[in-house]
N, CA, C, O and CB atoms as a CASP TS submission, in Angstrom:
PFRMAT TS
TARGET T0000
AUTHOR 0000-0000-0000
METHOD Language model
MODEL 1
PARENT N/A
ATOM      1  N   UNK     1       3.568  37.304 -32.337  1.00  0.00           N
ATOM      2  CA  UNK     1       3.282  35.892 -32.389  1.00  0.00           C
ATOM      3  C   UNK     1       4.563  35.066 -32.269  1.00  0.00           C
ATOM      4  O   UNK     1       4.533  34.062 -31.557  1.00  0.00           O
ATOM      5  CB  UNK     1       2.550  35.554 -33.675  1.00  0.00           C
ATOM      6  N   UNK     2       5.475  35.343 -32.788  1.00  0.00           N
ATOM      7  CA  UNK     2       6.496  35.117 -32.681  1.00  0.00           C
ATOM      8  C   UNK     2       7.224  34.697 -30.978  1.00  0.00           C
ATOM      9  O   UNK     2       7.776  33.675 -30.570  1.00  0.00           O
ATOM     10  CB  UNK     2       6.879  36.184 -33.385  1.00  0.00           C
ATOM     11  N   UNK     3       6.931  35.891 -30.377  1.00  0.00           N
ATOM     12  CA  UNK     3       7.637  35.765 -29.464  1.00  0.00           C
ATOM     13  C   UNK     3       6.535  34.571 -28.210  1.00  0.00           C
ATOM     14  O   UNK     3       6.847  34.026 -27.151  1.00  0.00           O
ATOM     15  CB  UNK     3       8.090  37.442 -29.051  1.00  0.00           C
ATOM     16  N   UNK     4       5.714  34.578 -28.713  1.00  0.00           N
ATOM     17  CA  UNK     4       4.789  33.478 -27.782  1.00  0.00           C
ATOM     18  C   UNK     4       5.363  32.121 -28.501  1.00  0.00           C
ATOM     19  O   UNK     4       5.517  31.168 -27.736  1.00  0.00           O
ATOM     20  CB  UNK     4       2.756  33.663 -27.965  1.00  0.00           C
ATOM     21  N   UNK     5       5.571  31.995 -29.358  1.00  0.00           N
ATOM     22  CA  UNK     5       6.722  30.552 -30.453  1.00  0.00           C
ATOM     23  C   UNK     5       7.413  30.241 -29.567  1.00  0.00           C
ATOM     24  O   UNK     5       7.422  29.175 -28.951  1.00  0.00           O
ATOM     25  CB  UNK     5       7.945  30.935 -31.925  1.00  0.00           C
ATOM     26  N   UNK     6       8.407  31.664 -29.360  1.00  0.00           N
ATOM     27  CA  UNK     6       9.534  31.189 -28.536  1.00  0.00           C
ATOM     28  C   UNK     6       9.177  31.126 -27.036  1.00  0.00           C
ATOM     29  O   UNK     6       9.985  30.419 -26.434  1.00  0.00           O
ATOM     30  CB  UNK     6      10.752  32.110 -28.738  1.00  0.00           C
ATOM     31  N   UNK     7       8.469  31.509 -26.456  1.00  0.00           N
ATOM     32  CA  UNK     7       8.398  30.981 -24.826  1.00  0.00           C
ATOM     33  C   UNK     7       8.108  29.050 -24.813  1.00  0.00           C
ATOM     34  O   UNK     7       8.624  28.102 -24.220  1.00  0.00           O
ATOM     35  CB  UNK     7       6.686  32.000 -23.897  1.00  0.00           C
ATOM     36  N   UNK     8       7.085  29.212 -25.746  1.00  0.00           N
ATOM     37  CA  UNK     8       6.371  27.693 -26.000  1.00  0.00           C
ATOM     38  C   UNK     8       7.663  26.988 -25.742  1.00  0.00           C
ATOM     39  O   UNK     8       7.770  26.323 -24.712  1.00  0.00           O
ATOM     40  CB  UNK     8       5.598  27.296 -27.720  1.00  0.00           C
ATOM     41  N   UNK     9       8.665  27.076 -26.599  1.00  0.00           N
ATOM     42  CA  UNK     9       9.811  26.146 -27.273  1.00  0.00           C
ATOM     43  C   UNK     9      10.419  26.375 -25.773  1.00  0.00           C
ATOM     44  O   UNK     9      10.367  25.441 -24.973  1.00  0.00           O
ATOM     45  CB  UNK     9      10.856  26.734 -28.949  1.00  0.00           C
ATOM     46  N   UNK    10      10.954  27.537 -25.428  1.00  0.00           N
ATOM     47  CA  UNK    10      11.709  27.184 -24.376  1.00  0.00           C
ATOM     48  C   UNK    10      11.655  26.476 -23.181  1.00  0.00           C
ATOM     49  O   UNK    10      10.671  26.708 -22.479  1.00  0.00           O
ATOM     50  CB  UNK    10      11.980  27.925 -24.101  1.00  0.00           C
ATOM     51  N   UNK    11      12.774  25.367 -22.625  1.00  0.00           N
ATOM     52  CA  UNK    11      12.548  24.649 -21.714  1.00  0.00           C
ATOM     53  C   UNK    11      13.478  24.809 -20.922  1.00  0.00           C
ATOM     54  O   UNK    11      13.473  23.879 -20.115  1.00  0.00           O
ATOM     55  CB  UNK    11      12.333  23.556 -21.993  1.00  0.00           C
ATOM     56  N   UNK    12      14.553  25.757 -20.672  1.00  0.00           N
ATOM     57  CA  UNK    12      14.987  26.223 -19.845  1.00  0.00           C
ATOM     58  C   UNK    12      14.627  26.340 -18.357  1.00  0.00           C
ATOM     59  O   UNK    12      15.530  26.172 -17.537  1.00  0.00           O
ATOM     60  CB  UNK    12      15.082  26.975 -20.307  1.00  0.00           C
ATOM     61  N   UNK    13      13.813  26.520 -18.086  1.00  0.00           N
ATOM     62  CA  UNK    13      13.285  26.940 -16.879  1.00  0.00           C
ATOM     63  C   UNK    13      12.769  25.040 -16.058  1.00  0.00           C
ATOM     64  O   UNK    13      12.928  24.575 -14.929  1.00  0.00           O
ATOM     65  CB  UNK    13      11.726  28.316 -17.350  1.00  0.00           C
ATOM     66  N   UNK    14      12.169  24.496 -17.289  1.00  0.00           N
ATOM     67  CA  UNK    14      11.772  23.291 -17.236  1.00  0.00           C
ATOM     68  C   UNK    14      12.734  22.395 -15.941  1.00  0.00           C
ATOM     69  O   UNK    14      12.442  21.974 -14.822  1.00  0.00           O
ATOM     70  CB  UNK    14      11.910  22.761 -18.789  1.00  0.00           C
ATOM     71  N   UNK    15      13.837  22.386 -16.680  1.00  0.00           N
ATOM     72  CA  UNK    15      15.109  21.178 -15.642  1.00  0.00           C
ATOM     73  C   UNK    15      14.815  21.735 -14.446  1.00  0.00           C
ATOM     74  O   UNK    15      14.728  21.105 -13.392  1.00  0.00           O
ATOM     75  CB  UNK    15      17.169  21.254 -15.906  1.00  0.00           C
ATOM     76  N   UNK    16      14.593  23.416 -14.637  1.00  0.00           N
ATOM     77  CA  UNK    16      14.952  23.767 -12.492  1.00  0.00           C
ATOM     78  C   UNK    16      13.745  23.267 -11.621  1.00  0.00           C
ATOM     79  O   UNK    16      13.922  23.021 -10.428  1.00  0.00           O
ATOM     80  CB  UNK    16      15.006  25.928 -11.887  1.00  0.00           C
ATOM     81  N   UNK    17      12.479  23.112 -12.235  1.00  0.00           N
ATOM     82  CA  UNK    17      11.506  22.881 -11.494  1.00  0.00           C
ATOM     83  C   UNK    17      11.388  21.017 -11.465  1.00  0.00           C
ATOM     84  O   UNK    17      10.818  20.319 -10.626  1.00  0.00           O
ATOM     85  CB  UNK    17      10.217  23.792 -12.131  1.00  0.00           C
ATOM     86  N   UNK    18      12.035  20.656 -12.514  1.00  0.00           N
ATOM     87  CA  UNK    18      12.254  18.993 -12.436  1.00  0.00           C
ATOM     88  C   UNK    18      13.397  18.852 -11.590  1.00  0.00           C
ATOM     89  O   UNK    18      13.664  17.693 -11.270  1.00  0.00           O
ATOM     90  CB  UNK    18      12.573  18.180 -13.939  1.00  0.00           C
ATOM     91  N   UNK    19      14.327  19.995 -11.040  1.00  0.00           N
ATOM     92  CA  UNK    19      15.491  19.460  -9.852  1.00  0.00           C
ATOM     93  C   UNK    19      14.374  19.708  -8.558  1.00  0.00           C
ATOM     94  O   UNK    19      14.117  18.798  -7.770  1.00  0.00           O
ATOM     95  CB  UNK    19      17.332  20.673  -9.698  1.00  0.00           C
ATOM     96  N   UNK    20      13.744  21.090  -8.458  1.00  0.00           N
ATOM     97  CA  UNK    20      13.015  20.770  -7.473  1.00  0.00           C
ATOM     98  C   UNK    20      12.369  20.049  -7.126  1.00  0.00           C
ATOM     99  O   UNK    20      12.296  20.115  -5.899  1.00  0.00           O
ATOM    100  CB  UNK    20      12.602  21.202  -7.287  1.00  0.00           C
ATOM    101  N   UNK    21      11.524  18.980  -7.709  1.00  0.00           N
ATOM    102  CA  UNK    21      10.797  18.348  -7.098  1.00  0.00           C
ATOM    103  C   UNK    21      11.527  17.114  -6.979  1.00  0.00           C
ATOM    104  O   UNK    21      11.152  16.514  -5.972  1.00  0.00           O
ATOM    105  CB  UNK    21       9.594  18.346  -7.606  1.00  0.00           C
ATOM    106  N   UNK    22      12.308  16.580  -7.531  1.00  0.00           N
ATOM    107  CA  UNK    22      13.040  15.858  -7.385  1.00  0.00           C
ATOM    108  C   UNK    22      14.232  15.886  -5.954  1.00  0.00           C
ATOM    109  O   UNK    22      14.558  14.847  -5.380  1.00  0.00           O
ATOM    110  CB  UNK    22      13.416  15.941  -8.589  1.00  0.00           C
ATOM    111  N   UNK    23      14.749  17.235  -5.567  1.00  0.00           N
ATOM    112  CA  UNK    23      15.368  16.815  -4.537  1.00  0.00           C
ATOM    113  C   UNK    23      14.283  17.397  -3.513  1.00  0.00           C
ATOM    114  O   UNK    23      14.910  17.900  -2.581  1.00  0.00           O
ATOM    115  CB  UNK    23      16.907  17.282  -4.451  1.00  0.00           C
ATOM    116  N   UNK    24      13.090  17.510  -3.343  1.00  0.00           N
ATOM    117  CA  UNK    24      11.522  17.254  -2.300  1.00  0.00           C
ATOM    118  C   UNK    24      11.194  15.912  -2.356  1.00  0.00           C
ATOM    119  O   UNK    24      10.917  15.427  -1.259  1.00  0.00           O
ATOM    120  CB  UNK    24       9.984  18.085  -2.854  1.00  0.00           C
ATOM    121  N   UNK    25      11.127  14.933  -3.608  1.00  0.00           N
ATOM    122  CA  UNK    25      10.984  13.775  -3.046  1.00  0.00           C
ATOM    123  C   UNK    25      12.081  13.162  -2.411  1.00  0.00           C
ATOM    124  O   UNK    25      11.823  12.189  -1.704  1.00  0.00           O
ATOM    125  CB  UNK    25      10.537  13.035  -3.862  1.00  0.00           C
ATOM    126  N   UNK    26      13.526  13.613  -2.540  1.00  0.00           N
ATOM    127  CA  UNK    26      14.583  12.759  -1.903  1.00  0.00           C
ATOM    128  C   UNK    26      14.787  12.996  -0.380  1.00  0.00           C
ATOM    129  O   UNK    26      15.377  12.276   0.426  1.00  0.00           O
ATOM    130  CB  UNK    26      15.918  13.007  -2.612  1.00  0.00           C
ATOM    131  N   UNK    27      13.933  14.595  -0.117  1.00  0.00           N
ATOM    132  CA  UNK    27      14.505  14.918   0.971  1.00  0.00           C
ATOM    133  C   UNK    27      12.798  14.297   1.871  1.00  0.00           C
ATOM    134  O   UNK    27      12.487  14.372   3.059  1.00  0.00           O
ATOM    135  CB  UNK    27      15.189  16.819   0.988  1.00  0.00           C
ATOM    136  N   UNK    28      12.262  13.897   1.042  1.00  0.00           N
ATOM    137  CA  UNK    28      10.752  13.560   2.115  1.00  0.00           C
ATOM    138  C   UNK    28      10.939  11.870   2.006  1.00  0.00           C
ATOM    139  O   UNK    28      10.107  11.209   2.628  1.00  0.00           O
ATOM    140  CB  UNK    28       8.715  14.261   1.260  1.00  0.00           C
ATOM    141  N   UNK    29      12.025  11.113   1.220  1.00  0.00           N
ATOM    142  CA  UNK    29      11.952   9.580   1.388  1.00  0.00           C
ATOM    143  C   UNK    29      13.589   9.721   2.418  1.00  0.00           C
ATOM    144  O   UNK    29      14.023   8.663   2.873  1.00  0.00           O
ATOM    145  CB  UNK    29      11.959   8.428  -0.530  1.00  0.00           C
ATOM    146  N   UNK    30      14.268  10.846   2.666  1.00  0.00           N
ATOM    147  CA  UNK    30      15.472  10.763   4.035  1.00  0.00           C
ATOM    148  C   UNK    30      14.209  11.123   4.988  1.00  0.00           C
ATOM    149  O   UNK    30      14.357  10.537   6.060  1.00  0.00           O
ATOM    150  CB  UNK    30      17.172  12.198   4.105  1.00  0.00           C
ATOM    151  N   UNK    31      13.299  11.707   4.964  1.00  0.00           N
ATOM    152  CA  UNK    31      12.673  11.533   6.604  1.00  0.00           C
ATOM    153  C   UNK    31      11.655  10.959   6.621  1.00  0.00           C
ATOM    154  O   UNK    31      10.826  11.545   7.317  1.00  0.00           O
ATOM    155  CB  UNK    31      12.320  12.710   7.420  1.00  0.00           C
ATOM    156  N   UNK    32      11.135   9.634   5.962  1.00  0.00           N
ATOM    157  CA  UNK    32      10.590   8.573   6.529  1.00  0.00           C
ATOM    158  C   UNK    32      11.507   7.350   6.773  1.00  0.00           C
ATOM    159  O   UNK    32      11.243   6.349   7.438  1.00  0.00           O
ATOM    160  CB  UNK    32       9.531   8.251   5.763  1.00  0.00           C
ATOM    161  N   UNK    33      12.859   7.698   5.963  1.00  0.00           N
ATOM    162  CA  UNK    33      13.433   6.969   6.103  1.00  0.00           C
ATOM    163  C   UNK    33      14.038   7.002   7.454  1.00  0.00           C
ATOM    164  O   UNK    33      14.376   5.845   7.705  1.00  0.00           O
ATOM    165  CB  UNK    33      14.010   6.939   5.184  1.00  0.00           C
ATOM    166  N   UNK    34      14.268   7.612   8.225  1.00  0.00           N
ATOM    167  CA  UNK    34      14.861   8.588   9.212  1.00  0.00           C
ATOM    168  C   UNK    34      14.273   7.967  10.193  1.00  0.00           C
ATOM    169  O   UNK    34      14.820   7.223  11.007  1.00  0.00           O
ATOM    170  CB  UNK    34      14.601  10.155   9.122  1.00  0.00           C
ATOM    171  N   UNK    35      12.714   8.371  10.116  1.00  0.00           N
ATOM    172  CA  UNK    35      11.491   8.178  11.139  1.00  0.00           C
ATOM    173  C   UNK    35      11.540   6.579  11.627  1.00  0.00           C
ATOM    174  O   UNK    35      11.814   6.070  12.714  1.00  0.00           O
ATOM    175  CB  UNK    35       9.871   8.557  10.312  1.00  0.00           C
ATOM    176  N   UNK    36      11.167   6.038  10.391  1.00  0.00           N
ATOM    177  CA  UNK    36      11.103   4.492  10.428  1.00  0.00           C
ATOM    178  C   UNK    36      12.592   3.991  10.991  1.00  0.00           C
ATOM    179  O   UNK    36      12.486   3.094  11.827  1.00  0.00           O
ATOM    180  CB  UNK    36      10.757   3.832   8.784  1.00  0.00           C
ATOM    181  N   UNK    37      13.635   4.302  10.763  1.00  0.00           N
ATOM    182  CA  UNK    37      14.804   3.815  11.314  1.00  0.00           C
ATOM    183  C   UNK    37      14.744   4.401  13.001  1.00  0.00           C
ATOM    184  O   UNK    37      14.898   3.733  14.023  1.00  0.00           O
ATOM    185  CB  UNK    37      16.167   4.390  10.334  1.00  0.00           C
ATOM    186  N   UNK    38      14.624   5.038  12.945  1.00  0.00           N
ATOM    187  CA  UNK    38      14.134   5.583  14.446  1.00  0.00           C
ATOM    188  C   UNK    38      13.410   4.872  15.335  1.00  0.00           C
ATOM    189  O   UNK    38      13.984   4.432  16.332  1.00  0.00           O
ATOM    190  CB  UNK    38      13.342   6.656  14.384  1.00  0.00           C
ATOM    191  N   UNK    39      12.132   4.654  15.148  1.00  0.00           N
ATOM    192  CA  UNK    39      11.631   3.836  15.166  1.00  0.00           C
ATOM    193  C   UNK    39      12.141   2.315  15.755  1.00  0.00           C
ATOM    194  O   UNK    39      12.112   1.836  16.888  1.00  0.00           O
ATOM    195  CB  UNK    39      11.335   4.015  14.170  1.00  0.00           C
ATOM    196  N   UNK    40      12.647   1.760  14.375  1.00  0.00           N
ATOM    197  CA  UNK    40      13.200   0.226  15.007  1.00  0.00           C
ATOM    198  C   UNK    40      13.973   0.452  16.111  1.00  0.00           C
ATOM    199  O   UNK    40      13.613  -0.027  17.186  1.00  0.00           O
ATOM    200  CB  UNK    40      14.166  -0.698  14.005  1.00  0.00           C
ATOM    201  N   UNK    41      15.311   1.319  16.006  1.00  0.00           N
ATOM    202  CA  UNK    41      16.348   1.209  17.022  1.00  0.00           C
ATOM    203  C   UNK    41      15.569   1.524  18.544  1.00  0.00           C
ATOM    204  O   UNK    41      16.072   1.199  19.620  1.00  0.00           O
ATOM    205  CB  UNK    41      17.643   2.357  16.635  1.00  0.00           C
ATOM    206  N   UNK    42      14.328   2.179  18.407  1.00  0.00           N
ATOM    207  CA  UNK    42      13.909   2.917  19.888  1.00  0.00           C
ATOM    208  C   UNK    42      13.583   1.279  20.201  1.00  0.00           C
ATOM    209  O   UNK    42      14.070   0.610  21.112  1.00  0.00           O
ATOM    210  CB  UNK    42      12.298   4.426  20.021  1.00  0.00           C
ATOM    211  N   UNK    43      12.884   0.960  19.457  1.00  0.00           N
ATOM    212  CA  UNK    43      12.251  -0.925  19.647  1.00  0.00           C
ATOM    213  C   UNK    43      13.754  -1.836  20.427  1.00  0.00           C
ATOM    214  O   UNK    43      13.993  -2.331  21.529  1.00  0.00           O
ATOM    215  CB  UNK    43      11.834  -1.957  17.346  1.00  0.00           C
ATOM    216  N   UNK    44      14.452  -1.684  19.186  1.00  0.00           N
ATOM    217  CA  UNK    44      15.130  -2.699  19.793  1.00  0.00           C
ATOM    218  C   UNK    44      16.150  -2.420  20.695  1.00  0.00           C
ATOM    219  O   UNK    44      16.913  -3.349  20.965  1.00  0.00           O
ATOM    220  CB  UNK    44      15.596  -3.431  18.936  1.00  0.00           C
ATOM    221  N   UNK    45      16.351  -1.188  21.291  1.00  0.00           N
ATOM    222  CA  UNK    45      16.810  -0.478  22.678  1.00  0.00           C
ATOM    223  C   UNK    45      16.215  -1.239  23.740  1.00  0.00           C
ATOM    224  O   UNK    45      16.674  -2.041  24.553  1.00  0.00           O
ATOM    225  CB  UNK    45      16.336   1.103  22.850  1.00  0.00           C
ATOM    226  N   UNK    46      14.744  -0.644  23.451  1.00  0.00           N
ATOM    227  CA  UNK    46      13.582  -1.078  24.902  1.00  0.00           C
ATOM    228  C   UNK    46      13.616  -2.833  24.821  1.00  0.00           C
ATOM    229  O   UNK    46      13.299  -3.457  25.834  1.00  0.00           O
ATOM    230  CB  UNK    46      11.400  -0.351  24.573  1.00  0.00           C
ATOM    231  N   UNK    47      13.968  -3.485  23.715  1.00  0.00           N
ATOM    232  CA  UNK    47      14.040  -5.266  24.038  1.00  0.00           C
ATOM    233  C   UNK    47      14.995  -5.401  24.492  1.00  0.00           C
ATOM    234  O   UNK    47      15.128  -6.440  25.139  1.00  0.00           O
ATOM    235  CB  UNK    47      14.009  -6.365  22.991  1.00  0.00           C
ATOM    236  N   UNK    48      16.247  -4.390  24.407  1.00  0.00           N
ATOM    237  CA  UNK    48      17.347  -4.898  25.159  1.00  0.00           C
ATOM    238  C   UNK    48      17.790  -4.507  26.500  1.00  0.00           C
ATOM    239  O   UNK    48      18.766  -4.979  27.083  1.00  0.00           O
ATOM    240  CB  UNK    48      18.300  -4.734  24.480  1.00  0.00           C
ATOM    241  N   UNK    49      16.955  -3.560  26.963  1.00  0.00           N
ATOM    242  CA  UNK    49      17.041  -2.885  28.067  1.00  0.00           C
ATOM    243  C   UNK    49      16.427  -4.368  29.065  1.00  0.00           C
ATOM    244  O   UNK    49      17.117  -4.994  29.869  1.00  0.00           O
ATOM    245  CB  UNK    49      16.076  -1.255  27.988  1.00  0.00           C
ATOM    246  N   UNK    50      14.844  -4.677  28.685  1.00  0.00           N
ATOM    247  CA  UNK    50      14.032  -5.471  29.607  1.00  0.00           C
ATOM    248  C   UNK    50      15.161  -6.763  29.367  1.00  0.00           C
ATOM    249  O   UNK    50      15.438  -7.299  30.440  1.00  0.00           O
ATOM    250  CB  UNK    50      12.155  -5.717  29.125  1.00  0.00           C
ATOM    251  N   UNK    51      15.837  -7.342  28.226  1.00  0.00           N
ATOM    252  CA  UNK    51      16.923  -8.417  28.178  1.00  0.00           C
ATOM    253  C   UNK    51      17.667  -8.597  29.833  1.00  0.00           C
ATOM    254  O   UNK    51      17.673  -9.370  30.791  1.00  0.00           O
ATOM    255  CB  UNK    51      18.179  -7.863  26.903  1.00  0.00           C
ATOM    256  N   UNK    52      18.254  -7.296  29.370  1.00  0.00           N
ATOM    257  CA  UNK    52      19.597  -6.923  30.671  1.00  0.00           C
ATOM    258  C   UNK    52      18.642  -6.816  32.225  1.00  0.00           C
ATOM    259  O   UNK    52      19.040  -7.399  33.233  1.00  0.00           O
ATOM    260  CB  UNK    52      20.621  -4.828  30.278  1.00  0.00           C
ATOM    261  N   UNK    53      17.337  -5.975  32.214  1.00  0.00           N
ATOM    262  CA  UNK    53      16.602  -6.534  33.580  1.00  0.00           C
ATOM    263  C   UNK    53      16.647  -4.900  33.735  1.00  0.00           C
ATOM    264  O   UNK    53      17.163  -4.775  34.846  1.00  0.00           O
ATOM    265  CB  UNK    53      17.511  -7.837  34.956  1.00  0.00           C
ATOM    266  N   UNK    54      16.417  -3.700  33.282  1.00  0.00           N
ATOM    267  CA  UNK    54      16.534  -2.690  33.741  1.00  0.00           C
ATOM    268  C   UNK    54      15.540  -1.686  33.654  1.00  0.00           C
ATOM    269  O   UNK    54      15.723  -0.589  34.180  1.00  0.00           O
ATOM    270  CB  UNK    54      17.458  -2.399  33.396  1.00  0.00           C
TER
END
C-alpha cells in the first residue's frame, strides 16, 4: 500500500509531459503563424507585381 502512496505523490514525470505539450502548442502556433505570414506576403507580392504591370 505503501508503495501505491508513493507513485500517487510522485510528480516527477508530471513537468515532462507539461514540457511536451507545451512545446506542441508552440510549435503548432510557429506554423500558423508561418502559414498566415505566408499568406500575406504571397498577397502583397501579387499587388505589387500587377502595380509594376507584369
Amino acid at each position: 500500500m505503501e508503495f501505491l502512496r508513493t507513485l500517487w505523490r510522485d510528480t516527477s514525470g508530471q513537468s515532462m509531459a507539461e514540457y511536451g505539450l507545451l512545446t506542441a502548442l508552440i510549435a503548432l502556433a510557429c506554423v500558423a503563424g508561418v502559414k498566415l505570414l505566408g499568406q500575406t506576403l504571397a498577397g502583397k507580392i501579387s499587388e505589387l507585381e500587377q502595380q509594376i504591370g507584369g
